[in-house]
Backbone bond lengths (Angstrom), bond angles and torsions (degrees), N, CA, C in turn:
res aa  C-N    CA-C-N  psi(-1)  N-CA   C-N-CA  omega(-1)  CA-C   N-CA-C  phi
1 X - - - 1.451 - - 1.526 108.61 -
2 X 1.521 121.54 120.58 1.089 120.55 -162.54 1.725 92.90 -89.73
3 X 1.792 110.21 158.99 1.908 124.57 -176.80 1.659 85.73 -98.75
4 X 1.326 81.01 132.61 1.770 111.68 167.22 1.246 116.49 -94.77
5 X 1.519 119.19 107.63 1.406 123.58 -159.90 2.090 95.78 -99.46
6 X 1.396 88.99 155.30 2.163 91.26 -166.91 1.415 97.57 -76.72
7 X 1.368 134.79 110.48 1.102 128.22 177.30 1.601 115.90 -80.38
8 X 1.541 114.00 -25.60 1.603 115.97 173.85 1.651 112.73 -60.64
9 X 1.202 126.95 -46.86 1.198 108.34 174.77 2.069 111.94 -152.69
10 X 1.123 111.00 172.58 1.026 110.58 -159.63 1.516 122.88 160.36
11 X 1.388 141.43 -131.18 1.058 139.21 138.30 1.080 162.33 -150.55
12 X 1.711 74.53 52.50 1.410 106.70 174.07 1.586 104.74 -95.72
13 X 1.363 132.30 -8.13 1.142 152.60 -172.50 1.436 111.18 -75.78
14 X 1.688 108.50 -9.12 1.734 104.13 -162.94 1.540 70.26 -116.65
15 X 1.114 138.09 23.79 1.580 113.57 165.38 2.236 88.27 -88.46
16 X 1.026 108.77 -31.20 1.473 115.52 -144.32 1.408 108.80 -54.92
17 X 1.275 135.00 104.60 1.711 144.80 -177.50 1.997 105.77 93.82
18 X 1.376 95.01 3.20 1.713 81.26 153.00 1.648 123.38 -92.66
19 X 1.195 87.55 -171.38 1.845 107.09 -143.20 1.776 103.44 -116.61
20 X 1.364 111.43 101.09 1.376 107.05 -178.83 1.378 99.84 -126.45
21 X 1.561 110.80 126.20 1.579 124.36 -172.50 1.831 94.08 45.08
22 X 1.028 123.58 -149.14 1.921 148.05 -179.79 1.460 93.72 -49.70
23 X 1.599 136.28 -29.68 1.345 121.88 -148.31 1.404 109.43 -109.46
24 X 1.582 113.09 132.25 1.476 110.78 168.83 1.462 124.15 -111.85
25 X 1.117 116.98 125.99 1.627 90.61 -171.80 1.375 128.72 -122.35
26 X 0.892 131.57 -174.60 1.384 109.39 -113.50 1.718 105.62 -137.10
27 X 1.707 111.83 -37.18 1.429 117.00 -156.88 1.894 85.34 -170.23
28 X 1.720 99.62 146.92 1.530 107.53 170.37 1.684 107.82 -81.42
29 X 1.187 121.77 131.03 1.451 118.21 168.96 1.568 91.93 -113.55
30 X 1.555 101.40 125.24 1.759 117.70 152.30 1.334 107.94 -75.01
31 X 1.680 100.11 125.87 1.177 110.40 150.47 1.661 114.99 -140.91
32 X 1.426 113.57 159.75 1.496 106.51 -169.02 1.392 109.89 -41.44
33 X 1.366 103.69 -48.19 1.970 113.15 -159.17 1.423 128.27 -78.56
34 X 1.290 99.25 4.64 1.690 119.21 144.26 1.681 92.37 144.90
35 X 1.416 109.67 -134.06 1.633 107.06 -141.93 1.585 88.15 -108.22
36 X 1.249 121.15 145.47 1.676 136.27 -176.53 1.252 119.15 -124.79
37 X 1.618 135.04 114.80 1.705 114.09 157.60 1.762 127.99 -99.93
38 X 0.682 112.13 161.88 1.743 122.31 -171.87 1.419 65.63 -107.24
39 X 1.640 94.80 116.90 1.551 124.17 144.13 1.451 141.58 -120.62
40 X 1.213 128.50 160.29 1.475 119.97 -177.65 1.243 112.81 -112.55
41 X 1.035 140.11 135.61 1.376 134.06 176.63 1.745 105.52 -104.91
42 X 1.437 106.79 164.08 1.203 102.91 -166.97 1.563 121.50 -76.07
43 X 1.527 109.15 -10.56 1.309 91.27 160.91 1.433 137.04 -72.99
44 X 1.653 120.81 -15.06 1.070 146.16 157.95 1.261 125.80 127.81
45 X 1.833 106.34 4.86 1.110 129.01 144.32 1.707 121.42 -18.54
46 X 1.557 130.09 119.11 1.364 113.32 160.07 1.594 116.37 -122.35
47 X 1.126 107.81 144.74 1.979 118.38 -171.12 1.630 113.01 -160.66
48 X 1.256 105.19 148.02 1.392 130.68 149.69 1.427 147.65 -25.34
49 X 1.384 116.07 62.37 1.359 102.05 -160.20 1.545 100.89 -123.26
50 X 1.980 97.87 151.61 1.750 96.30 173.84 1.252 112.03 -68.14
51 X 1.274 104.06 166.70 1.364 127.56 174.67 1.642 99.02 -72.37
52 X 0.891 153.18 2.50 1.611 147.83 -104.23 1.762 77.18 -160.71
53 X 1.334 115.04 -62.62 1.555 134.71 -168.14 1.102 114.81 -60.12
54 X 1.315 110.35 -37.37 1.547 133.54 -169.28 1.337 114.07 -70.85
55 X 1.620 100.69 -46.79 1.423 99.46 -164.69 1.721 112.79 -87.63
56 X 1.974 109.66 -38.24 1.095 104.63 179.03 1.599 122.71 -89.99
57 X 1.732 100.38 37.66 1.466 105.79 171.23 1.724 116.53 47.98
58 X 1.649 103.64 67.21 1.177 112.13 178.86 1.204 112.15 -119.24
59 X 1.663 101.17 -37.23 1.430 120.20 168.49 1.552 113.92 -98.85
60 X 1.427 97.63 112.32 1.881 95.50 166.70 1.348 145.87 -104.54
61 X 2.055 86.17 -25.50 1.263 101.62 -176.59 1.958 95.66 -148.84
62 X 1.186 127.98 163.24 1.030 124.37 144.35 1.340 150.40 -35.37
63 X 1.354 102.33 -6.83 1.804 115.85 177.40 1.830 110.41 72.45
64 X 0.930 104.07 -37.58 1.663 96.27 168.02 1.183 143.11 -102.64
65 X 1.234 115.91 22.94 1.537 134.35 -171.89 1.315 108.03 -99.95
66 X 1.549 131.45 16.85 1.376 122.81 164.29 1.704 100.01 -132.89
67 X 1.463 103.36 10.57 1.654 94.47 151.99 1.630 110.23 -92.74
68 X 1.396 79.46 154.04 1.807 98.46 -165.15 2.031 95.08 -91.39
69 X 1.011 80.59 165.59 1.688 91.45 -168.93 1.549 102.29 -100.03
């Protein structure tokens, strides 16, 4: 029997609209393989990143915001 963790609030909720490297994020996405946010980066890029990524500064930016258009 799988534990049902409170997704409305908690504290994982004080990550929600902070600012790690370029990325802000934005909303909790469930996924099986642990905890996910839909973020925006400042170029206006939006993506998928772990919670895991976030914190130990793996993910900073979206990767495509210093290609030129």
């Amino acid at each position: 029997m799988s534990r049902k963790t409170g997704w409305g609030k908690g504290k994982n909720d004080s990550l929600l609209g902070r600012h790690f490297g370029k990325l802000t994020t934005l909303k909790k996405v469930n996924r099986e393989t642990g905890l996910y946010f839909e973020c925006e980066c400042d170029c206006g890029n939006q993506l998928i990143v772990s919670q895991r990524s976030l914190m130990n500064s793996k993910k900073r930016d979206c990767g495509k915001c210093n290609e030129t258009s």
